[in-house]
N, C-alpha and C positions, 0 to 999 in steps of 0.2 A: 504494500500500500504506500502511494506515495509520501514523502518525507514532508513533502509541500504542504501540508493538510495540518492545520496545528492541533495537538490532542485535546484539546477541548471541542473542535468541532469533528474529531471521532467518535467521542462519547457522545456529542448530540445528535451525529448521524445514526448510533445503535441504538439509544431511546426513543429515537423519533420511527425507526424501523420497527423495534419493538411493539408503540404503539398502535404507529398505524396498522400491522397486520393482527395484534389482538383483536382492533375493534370492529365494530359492526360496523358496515359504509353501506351506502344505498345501491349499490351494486353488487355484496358478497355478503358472507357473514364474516365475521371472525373468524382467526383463525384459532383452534388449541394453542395454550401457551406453550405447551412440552412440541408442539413442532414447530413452534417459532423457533425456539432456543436452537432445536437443531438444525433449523436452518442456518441461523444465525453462524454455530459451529461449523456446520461443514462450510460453511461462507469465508471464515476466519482464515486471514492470509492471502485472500484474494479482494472479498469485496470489503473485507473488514480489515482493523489492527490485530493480527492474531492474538497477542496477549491483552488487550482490551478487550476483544470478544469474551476471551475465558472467563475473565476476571467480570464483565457484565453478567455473564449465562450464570456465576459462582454466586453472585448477588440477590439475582431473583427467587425469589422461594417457590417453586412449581407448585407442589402438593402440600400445604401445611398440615402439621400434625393435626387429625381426627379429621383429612377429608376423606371423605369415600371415593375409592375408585372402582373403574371398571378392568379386571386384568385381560392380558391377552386369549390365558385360558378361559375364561366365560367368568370366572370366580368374580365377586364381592369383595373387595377388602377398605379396611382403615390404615390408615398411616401410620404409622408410630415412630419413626426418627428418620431424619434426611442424611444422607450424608454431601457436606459441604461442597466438595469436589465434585461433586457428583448426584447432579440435583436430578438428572432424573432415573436414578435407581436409588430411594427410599428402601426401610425396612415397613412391611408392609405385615399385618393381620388378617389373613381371610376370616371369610364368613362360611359358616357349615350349618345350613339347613334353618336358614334366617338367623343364626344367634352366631356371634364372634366363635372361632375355633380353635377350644383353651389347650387344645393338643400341640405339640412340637412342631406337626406339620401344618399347621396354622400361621406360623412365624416364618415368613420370606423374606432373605435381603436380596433383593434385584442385583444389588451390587455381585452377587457370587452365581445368581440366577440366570444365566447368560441367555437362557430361550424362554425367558416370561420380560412382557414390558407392561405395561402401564398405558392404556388403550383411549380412555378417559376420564375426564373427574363427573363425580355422580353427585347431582346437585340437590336429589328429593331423599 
């Protein structure tokens, strides 16, 4: 990314990217925040500052704890801690047969999960 660009208007070009594809426009809807970010990531280096990308993607909170998701396998979960580096592989809690699942296999860290991800947040 060019050197010309002073870092201040880096970071207002990745907030203002940020925003505008979170939000709703009269032409599209929003976009998920967890594919913003990775766009944002795979952008990093070319359309971005690579270590400004990381360090904005490191910032935003995706999933805060006790949101509900939707997992890639069909399952239910809550959130239960982020990890910083790595916002979007949370440790997650499924759900088993409507009620949280107090079992071992109830507790997922995405981060070691390598073929489960995190699909949507569940808002009802």
């Amino acid at each position: 990314m060019g050197s010309e660009i002073h870092p201040h208007a880096k970071i207002v070009m990745l907030a203002d990217v940020y925003d505008a594809m979170t939000s709703d426009r009269d032409y599209r809807l929003a976009h998920p925040h967890h594919e913003v970010v990775e766009y944002i990531m795979g952008s990093a280096g070319t359309l971005f500052d690579f270590d400004l990308a990381g360090t904005f993607c490191r910032c935003i909170i995706l999933y805060p704890a006790g949101s509900y998701v939707l997992l890639s396998n069909g399952l239910k979960a809550v959130i239960l801690k982020n990890h910083p580096a790595h916002p979007l592989r949370p440790i997650v809690r499924t759900f088993k047969n409507g009620k949280l699942n107090g079992g071992a296999d109830g507790y997922i860290d995405l981060l070691e999960t390598h073929n489960l991800t995190i699909q949507k947040l569940i808002y009802d």
